[in-house]
N, C-alpha and C positions, 0 to 999 in steps of 0.2 A: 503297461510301460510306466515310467517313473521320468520323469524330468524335472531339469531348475527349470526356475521361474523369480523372473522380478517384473511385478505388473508397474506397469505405465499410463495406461488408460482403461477406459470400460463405456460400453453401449450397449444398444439390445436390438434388438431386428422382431420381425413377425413373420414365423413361419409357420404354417398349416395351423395357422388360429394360435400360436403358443409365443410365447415371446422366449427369444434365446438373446441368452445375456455371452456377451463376448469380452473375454479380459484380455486386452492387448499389452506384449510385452516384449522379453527377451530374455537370454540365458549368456555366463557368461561371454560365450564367444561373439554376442551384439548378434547374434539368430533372432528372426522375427518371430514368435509366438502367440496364434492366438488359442484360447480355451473356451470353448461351447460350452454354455450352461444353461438347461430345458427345462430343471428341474424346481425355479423361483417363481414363484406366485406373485400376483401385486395385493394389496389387502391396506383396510383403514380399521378403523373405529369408532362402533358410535354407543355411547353415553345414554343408559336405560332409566326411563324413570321408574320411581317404586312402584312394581306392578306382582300382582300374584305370579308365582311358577303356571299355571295355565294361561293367561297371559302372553305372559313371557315364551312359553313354548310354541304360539301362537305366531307369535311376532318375528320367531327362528324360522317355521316353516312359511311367512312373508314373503320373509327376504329371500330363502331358497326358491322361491316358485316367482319369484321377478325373471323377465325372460326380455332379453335385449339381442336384436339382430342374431337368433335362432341359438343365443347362447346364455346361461344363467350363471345364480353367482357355485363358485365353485364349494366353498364350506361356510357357515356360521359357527362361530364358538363360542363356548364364555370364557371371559379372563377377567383378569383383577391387574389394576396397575396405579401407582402411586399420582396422585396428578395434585400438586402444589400442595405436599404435605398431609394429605387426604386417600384413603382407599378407596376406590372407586371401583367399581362393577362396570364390565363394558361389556359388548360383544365383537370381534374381529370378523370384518364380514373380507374374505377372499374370492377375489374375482379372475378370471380369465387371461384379460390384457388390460394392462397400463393405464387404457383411456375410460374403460370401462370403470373405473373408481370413480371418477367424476360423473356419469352417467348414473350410476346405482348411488351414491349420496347425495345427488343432486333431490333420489327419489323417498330416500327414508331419512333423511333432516327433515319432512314436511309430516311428516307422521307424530301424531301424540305421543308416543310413547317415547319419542328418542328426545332426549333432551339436547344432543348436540353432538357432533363429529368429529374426529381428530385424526393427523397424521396423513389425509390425503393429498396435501401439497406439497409431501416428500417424494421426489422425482424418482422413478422407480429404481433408475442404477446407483444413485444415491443409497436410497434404499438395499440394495444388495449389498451394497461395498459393510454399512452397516450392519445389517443382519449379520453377514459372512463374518465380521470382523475382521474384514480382509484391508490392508495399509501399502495404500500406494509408495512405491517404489522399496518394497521389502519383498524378502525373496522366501519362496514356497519351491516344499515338491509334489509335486503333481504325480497324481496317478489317474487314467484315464485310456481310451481308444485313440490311436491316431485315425486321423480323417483325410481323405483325397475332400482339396479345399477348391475353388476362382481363385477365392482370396490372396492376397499375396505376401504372402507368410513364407516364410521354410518349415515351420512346422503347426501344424494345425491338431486340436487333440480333443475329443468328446469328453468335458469333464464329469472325473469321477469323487477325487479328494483333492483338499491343499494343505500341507502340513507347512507352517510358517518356521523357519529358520533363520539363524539369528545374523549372518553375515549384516555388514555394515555396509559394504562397499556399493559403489553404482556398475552397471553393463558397463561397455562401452556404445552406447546408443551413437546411431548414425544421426548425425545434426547437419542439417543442411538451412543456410540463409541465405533471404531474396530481398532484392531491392527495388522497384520500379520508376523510372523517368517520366515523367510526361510537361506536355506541352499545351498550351490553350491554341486552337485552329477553330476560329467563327464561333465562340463561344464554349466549344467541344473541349473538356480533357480529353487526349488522347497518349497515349501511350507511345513513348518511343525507345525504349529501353529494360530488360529484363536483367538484371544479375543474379548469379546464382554461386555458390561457396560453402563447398562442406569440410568436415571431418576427416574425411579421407583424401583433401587434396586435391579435391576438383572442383576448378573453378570455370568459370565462363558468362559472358556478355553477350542475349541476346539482342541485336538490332535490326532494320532492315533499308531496302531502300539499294542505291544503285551504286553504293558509294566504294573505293578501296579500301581493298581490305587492309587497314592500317597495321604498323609493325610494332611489337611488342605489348599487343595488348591481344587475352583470349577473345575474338568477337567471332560470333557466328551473325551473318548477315544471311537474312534471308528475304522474302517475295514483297512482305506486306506483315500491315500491325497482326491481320488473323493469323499468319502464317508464325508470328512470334509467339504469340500466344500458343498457339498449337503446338510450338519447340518446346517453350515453358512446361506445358503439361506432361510431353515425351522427358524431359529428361528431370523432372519429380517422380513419374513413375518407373522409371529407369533404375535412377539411384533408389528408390528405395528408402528414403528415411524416416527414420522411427519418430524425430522430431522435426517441427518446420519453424523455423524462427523469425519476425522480423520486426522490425522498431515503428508502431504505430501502425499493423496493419492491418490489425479489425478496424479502423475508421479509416484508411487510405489505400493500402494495396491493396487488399484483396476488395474489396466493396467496388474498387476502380477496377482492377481486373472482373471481377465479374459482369458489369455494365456492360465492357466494352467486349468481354466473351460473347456476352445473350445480341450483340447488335450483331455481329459476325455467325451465328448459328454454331458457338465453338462449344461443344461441352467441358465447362472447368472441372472434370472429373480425375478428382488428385486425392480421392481414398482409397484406402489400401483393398475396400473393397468394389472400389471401380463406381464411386458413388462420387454425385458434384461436392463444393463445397458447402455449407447452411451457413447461413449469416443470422444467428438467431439474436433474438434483442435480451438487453441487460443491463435494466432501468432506461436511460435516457441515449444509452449506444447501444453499440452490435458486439458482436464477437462472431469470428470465422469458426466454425466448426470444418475437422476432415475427419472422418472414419478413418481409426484405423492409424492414422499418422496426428502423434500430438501435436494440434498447432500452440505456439506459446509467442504474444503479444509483449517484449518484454519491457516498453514504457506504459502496458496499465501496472504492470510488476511495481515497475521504477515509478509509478504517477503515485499507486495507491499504497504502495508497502514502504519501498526504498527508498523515496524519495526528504524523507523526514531524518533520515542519517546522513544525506548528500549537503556539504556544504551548495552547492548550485543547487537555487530556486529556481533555476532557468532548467526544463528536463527534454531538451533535444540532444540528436542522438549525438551532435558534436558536443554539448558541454557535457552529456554525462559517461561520454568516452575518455574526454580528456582527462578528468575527475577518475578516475577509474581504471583506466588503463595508459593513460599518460600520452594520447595520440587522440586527432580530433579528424572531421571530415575533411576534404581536398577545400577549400576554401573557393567555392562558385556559388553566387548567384543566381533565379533563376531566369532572370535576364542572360545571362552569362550561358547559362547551358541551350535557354531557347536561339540564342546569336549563334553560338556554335553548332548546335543542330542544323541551323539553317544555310553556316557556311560551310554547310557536311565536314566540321570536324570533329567526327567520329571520334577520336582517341582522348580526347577531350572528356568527351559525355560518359565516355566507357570507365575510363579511369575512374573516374567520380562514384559514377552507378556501382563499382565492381568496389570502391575504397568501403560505402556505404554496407553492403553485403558482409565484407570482411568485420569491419566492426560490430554490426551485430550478432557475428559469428564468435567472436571474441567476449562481446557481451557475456552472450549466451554461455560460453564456458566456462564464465564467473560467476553466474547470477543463478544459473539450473540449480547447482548443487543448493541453493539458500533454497529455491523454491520446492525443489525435493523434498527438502525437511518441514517445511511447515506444510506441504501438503500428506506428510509420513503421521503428524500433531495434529491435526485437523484432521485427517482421515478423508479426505478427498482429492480429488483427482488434480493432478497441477493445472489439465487446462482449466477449472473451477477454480482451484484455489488462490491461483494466478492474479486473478480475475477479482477475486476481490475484497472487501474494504475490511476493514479488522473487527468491525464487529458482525459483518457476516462470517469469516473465520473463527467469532468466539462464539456464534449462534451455531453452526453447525459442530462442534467439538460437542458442544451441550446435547446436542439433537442425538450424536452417536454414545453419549456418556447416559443418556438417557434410556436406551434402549437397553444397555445392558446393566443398568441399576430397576429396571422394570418402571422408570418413569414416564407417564405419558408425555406425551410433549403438547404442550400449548401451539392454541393456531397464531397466524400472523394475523397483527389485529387489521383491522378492514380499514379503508382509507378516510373514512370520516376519523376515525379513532386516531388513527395517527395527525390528523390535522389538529385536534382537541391536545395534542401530546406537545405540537411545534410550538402551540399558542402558548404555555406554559411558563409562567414568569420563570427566569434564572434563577437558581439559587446560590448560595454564597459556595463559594470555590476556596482554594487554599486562601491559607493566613500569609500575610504580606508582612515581615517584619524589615521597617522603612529603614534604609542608610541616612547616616548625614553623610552628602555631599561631600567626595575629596579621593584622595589617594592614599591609601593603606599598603603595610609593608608587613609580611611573616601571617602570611592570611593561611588558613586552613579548612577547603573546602568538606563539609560531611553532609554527605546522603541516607536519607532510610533507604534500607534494602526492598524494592517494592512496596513502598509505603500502604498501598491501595488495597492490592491481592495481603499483602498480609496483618491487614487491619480487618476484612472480609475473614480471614480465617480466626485469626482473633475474636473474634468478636461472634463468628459466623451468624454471620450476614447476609440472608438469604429470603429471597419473598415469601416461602410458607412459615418462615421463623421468625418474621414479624410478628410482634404483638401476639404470642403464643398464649393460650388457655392456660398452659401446665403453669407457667412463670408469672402470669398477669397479680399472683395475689401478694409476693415478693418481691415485685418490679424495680423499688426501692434500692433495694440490697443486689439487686442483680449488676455483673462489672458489666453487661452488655447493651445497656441502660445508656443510652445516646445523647451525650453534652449537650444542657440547652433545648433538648424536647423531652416530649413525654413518649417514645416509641422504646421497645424495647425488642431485645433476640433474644431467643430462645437458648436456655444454659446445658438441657438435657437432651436435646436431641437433632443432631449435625443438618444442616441444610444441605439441600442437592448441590447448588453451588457451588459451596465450600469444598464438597467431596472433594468435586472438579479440580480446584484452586490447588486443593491438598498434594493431589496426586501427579499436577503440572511441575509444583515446583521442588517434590521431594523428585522426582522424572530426573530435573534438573540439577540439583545437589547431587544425586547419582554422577550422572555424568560428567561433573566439574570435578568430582573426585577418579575420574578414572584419566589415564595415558592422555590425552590431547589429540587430537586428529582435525580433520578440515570436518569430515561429516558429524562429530561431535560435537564440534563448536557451532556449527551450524541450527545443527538439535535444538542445544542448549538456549542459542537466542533463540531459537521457534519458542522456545515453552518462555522463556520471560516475557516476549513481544504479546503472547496470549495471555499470560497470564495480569501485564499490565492494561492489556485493551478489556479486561474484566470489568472494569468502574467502569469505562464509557458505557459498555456494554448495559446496562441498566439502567442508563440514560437516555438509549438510543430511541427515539421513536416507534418505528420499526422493532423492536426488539418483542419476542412472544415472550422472554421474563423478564420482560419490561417491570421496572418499579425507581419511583423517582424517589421515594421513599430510602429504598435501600443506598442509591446514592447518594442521596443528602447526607445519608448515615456516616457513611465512610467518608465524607468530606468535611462532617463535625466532628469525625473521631481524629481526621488527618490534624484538622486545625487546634486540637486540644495537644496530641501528642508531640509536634512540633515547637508549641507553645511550652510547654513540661522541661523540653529539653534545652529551649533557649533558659528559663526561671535555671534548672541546674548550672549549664554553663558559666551563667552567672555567679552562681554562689560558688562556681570553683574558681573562679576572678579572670574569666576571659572577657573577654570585649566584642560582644556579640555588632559585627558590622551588617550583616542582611541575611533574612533569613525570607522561604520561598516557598510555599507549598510543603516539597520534602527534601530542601536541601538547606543548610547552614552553614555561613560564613564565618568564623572566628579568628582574633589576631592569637596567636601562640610565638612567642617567640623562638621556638624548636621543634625541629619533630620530635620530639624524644618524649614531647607531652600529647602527642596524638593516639598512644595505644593507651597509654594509663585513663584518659578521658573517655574514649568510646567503649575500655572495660566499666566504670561508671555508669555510664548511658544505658548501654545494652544488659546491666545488672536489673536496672528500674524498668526495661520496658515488660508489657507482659507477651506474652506468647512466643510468638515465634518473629518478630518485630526487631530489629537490629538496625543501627545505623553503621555503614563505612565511611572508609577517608577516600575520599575523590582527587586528593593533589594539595601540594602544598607548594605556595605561591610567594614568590617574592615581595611583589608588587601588585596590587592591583585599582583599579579608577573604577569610580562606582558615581552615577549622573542621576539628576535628580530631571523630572518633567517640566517644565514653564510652569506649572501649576505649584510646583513644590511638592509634587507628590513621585513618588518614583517609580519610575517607567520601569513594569515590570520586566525583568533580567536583564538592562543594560546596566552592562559593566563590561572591563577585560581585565584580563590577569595575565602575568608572566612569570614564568616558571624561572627554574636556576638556570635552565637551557638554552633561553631567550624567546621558547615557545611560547606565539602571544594567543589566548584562548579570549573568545568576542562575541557575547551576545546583547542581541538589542539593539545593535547601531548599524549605521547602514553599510558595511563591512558584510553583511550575512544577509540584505534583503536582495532582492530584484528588481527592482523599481525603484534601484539608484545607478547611475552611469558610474563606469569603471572608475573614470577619472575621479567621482568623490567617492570612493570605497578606499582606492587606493592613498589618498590624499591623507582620508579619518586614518587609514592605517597606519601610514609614515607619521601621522601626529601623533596618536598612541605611543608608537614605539620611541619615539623621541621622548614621551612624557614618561614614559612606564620604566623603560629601560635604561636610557641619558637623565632624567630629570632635568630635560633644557626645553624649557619652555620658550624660550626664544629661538632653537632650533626649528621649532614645531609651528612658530608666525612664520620664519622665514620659508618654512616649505610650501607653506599655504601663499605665500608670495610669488613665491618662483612658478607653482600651478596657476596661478591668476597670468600672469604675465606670460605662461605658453599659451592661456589661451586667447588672449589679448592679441598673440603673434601669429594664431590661427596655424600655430605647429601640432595642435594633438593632434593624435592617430584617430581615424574612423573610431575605430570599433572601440575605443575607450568612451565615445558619447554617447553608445547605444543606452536607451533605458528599455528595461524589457515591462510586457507586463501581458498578463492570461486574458483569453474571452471566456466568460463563464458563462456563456452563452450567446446561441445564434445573433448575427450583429444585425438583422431586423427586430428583434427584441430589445436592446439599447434606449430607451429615452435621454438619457444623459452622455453626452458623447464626450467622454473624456480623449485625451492623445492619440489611448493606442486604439481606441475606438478609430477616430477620425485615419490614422495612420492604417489599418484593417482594412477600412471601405476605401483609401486609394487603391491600397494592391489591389485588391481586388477587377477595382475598375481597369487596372492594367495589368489585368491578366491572369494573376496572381492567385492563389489557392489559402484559404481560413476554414475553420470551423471550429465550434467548439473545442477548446482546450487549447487551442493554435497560440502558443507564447508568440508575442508581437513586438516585437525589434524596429526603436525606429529612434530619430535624432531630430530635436528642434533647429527648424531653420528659422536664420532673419528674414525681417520682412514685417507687415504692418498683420494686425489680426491677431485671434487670442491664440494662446498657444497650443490648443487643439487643431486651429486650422493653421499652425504653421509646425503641425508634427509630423514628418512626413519618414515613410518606411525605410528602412536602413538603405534596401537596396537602390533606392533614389537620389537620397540625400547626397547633395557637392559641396554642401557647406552646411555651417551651427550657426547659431546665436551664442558671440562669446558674451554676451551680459549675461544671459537666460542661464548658460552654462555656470557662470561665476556668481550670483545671487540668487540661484534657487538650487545649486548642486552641492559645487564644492565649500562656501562658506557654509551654509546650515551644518552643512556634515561636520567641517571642522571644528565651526561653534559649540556643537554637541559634547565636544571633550575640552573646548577652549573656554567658553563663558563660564566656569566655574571659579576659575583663574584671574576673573573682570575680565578678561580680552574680549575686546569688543571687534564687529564686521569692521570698524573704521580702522584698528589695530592692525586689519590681515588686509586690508587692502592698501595701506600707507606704509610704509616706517615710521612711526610716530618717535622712535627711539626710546617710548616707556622700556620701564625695567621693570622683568616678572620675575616672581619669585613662588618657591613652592611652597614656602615656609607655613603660608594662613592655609594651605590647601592640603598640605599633608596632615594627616588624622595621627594623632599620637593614641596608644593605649592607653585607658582609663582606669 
């Protein structure tokens, strides 16, 4: 038979001693598909030292005649493979099962002749997806047996082949989101509220308990919490969906579901092959694994990926709804919800639990399509790649680029090694070129185009191409010859790297060059987001082609080239105002002089190295630090549109209250936009004196801020520290990552013990609020001006002017 196919997932099982790898998918009428594969081996590598061919032949029939739990290794081979610019002789020892690789390397790493082992800490469906060259959520057609399956699939198929086809589009994949309620009872989380909300239109709320069934809300009430739980499971297995979505519920729902299953005797059994959930660990948390049904977390998405494009530093699931899709949570407490549970009302808690669901149903069909695509660039699975950080996304791209460049891939170094990596003095980062202080008019922002990845290809920049034999007696005359040291790259022969690099962002140029589409655009940022997480990526501790070397490189090549282009702009008589790493500020007084400039620029640079124009600004305010040094990227600019752009100031942090974000903002645009700087005291007046009248709104006092760890580990108890360990004592639910919302009250005491959690707080401290919020913040774009705190909190009737503060062109 022949069928589509768009894989989705993949896992393996053990049947009669053999491991079958199972590719979970669909076709496109959103049909469940899975495809049996019997025929993948597990297998590593180990590293021969110089020995005779008898020897050697010796050491083949070793390893064959190892015998583990009545099973041996399946073949020995010789190969050859590239391992950090070097040919290397190895042998591929393949084994049986999965686990069996650790078992047999554990036994010939100890043996003299093996110098060392590789590749066996690649997870074996990892592994497959690799070998196969097989690319999550792209479509194949299958030829293969159909199978009578358990499984719960429509269609089940013993595979034979997969021919990749080029379609773009996604299934319609069944997406179903859940939300859970719970309550503290004698210490106990327990559960009293399940929501559920898919793709197709079905929604519902389960609860239980003796109460009416209230009117216009879906509630299903039933016996008791087991008995919720056990509805929960019926209708995930009911519906059927291909995805399971929910906002934080590798550390909260399901970890909490599962407790409170295992105290009731319930099996949480919600994969497609009738298997419980796995909570497997990953690093310092969990992650919910389901067979079979992708589960997808999508605040580690939004924590570790997304979160660095979201104006909101605050990443609950109400701010990054509202940021996103323009609608936020039902606005309750969890006092509020425990009150109303208790005064059984039900429609209350339902509405909220079912709002929760919804949104991250909504989420979910914004954010999958992103996740799709870097997990299509990366080559792994969403629920992996979901999951995490950007240079594990650029470590594993390497891992499968290696494989079919016939690269070995380096082990992860051991945790002594990486401790030796932390300890690491910093080294020097981009070039800071300093503002004077004030307000500039007809600015024109330019960026390099990837500064990083294509100073890396330039230059190629790669750890076997350091410091090469062939180039060492020319090093001199070589253009790859590194500002400022003595390292050099190699001119004749390309690093593996770079391949990488090469091939990411030509990927990309493709794709900007064709029609536009959602899943295009999407691509497209997957391959720059990997392609700039490159430079970290050789920085990383962690990293198997770790080299701090190669990144110092690219950070003195970054600081020469930026420097190059400020020296030009000069002698073409702009007025260089701030320059940053890989961006440059200039006054022009036209666009008209922005293309003729950057044909200049991009004539002189080498390779493939270009800078763009990022906007051109009316106006903009650039602040220097208390120290006279400037506080890297604050500044704002305003466009012809009135669009005010803000980095640096506390407008963009979290761990400032509404009320002084807001405040800096109306000052800005007063200065940027009006040139009234006595508009801008006046506003800062008017804020002091509401809060003087004890008229702000709550939630404009909130300051937020993260626990970055467990709050028994805390020695220094800052606000939201002490603000964490009240909720807590009142009932309240924290744990790492737990953004923490809370408002200084009055009353005597430092102002850690008089920081107390939002959901408490009946009153502020309006001094605390007005001398540590909203003047600094104002100060921040005011003191450059002379306006002093005594300026904003009096009428003084001085007269400001902009004249010493606006920067004329030189």
């Amino acid at each position: 038979m022949a069928q589509r196919f768009c894989l989705l997932d993949i896992d393996y099982v053990i049947e009669q001693h053999r491991p079958v790898v199972r590719l979970w998918g669909a076709d496109e009428q959103g049909k469940a598909i899975v495809l049996l594969d019997r025929s993948f081996e597990p297998y590593f590598y180990a590293d021969v030292r110089q020995i005779t061919e008898q020897q050697e032949e010796e050491l083949l029939r070793r390893v064959l005649a190892l015998s583990f739990d009545g099973r041996n290794p399946r073949r020995v081979e010789r190969t050859e493979r590239t391992f950090l610019g070097k040919q290397t002789s190895l042998i591929k020892i393949t084994v049986p099962l999965p686990t069996d690789v650790d078992y047999v390397r554990d036994i010939v790493k100890t043996w003299d002749e093996i110098k060392g082992t590789y590749e066996h800490t690649i997870p074996f469906s990892r592994r497959y997806l690799i070998d196969k060259g097989l690319l999550p959520l792209a479509w194949y057609t299958v030829t293969g047996k159909p199978i009578e399956t358990a499984l719960a699939v429509d269609i089940a198929v013993a595979l034979e082949t997969l021919t990749p086809q080029s379609e773009e589009h996604h299934p319609s994949f069944r997406i179903i989101a859940f939300d859970i309620e719970t309550i503290d009872r004698d210490g106990t989380q327990e559960i009293i509220m399940i929501s559920l909300k898919d793709t197709a239109g079905f929604e519902t709320v389960i609860s239980y308990g003796k109460q009416k069934q209230p009117k216009g809300v879906p509630l299903e009430i039933v016996e008791d919490e087991a008995a919720m739980i056990a509805r929960f499971v019926k209708h995930i297995t009911e519906r059927r969906p291909h995805i399971i979505v929910g906002y934080n519920s590798d550390r909260f729902d399901f970890p909490q579901l599962q407790r409170r299953a295992q105290t009731f005797g319930i099996p949480l059994d919600l994969g497609a092959d009738g298997s419980p959930i796995i909570l497997t660990r990953r690093g310092r948390s969990s992650a919910a694994l389901i067979r079979g049904r992708l589960h997808i977390d999508l605040f580690d998405f939004v924590e570790r990926v997304l979160g660095t494009t979201l104006e909101s530093e605050v990443h609950s699931l109400d701010r990054v709804a509202k940021e996103i899709l323009g609608v936020g949570k039902i606005p309750l407490e969890w006092k509020d919800i425990e009150r109303a549970w208790r005064d059984k009302d039900l429609a209350t808690v339902a509405r909220y639990c079912l709002m929760d669901s919804e949104l991250a149903l909504r989420l979910a069909e914004t954010l999958l399509p992103q996740i799709y695509e870097l997990s299509r660039v990366v080559g792994q699975s969403p629920f992996d790649t979901s999951r995490m950080f950007y240079s594990q996304m650029v470590e594993w791209l390497l891992i499968r680029n290696a494989f079919t460049s016939k690269e070995l891939v380096p082990n992860r170094p051991p945790q002594d090694e990486i401790k030796k990596r932390h300890k690491v003095p910093a080294y020097t980062g981009g070039y800071v070129h300093q503002p004077t202080e004030g307000m500039y008019e007809n600015i024109t922002v330019f960026d390099f185009a990837s500064l990083y990845p294509t100073i890396t290809i330039t230059h190629n920049i790669s750890p076997e191409t350091l410091d090469c034999q062939c180039c060492g007696k020319h090093k001199e005359e070589n253009p790859n010859m590194v500002p400022g040291q003595d390292h050099f790259y190699c001119r004749d022969h390309k690093g593996f790297v770079v391949h990488v690099l090469e091939d990411l962002l030509a990927r990309r140029r493709a794709l900007q060059a064709r029609p536009s589409n959602k899943v295009a655009e999407y691509r497209q940022h997957a391959f720059k987001l990997l392609a700039n997480a490159s430079y970290g990526y050789y920085a990383y501790p962690g990293s198997r082609w770790y080299s701090r070397v190669c990144a110092e490189s690219i950070a003195s090549f970054g600081r020469m080239y930026i420097k190059q282009v400020i020296t030009l702009a000069i002698k073409e008589g702009y007025h260089v105002i701030y320059g940053d790493t890989d961006s440059l500020f200039l006054q022009m007084k036209t666009e008209k002089k922005i293309q003729p400039f950057m044909k200049i620029v991009n004539t002189s640079l080498p390779g493939i190295m270009e800078i763009e124009c990022k906007g051109f600004y009316t106006a903009g305010l650039f602040v220097l630090a208390k120290t006279g040094v400037a506080a890297k990227k604050r500044y704002a600019l305003i466009a012809a549109d009135g669009t005010i752009t803000i980095r640096g100031f506390e407008k963009v942090r979290r761990d400032w209250s509404v009320i002084a974000k807001d405040t800096q903002e109306a000052v800005l645009r007063a200065i940027l936009a009006e040139k009234d700087p006595k508009k801008a005291t006046s506003i800062v007046r008017t804020t002091v004196e509401a809060l003087k009248e004890g008229t702000i709104n709550k939630d404009h006092l909130v300051i937020y801020s993260q626990l970055t760890r467990p709050l028994s580990q805390y020695e220094q108890i800052g606000p939201h520290v002490a603000a964490a360990k009240k909720l807590v004592q009142r009932g309240g639910r924290v744990h790492e990552g737990t953004v923490i919302g809370y408002i200084i009250t009055p009353g005597t005491g430092t102002i850690s013990e008089r920081a107390e959690p939002v959901e408490d707080a009946t009153r502020y401290d309006a001094e605390y609020y007005i001398h540590n919020q909203v003047i600094p913040a104002a100060l921040r774009v005011l003191s450059g001006l002379g306006i002093t705190e005594d300026d904003l909190l009096h009428d003084t009737k001085r007269q400001y002017s902009l004249s010493g503060f606006l920067q004329k062109p030189k």
